[in-house]
N, C-alpha and C positions, 0 to 999 in steps of 0.2 A: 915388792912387799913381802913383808915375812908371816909368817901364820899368826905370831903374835901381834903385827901391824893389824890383821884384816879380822881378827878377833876381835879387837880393843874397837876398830870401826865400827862392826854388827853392835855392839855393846853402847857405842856411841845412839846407834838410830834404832835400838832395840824399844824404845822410851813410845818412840812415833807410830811402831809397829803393832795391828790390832791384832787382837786374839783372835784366831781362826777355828781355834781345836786340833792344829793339827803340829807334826814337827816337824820337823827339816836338817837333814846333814850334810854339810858341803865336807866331801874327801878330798883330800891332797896325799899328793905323796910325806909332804912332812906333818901329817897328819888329818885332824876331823877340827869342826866346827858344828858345834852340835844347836840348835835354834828351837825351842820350846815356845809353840806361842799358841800353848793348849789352854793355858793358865788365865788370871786376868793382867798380868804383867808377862813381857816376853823373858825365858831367862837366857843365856848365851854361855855356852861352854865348851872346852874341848874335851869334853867325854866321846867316847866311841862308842854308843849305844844304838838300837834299833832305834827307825824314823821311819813318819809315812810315807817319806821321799826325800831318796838318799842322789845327790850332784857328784858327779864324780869329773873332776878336772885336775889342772893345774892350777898353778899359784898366777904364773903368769897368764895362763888361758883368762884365768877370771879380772884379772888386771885391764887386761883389752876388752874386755866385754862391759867394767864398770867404764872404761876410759871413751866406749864409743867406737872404737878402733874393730871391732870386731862385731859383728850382728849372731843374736845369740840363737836363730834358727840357723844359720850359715854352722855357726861352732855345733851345733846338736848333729846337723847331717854330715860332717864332715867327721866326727867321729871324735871332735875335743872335745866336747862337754855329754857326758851319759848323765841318763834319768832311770832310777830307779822307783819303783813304788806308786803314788798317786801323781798325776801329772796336773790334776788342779792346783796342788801349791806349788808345782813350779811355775806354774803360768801366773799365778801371783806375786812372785817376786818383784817386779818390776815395783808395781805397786807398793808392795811393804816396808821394802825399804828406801822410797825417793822419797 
């Protein structure tokens, strides 16, 4: 998948997704996904701005972790996926956007 692919996705389930207050940046080497869901509407973009917690992986790392293929505690200690900032909203993700 391309960052515009998995952009256009968040944007898809951004609608389902509840406002928490907080934001969120998934980084990729071919860029950011930046996720706003401070608001009463989520917004999605690829700005490169500060978040409360910033995901730092691959393109494909995150591929196998939405696919099931990969267990996202296994990817965190093994050193593919970093957490930056608040770790309450990364433990929400699951949640936000199924």
């Amino acid at each position: 998948m391309t960052l515009e692919e998995i952009t256009g996705q968040f944007k898809a389930l951004a609608d389902k997704a509840p406002s928490i207050g907080k934001t969120l940046k998934f980084s990729f080497d071919e860029g950011t996904v930046f996720v706003d869901l401070s608001g009463p509407t989520a917004n999605i973009s690829n700005e490169d701005k500060e978040a409360d917690c910033t995901i730092i992986t691959s393109l494909e790392t995150l591929n196998k972790l939405r696919s099931g293929e990969l267990n996202p505690m296994m990817a965190v200690m093994g050193g593919k996926v970093k957490i930056k900032g608040d770790m309450g909203v990364a433990m929400k993700l699951q949640s936000l956007f199924s």
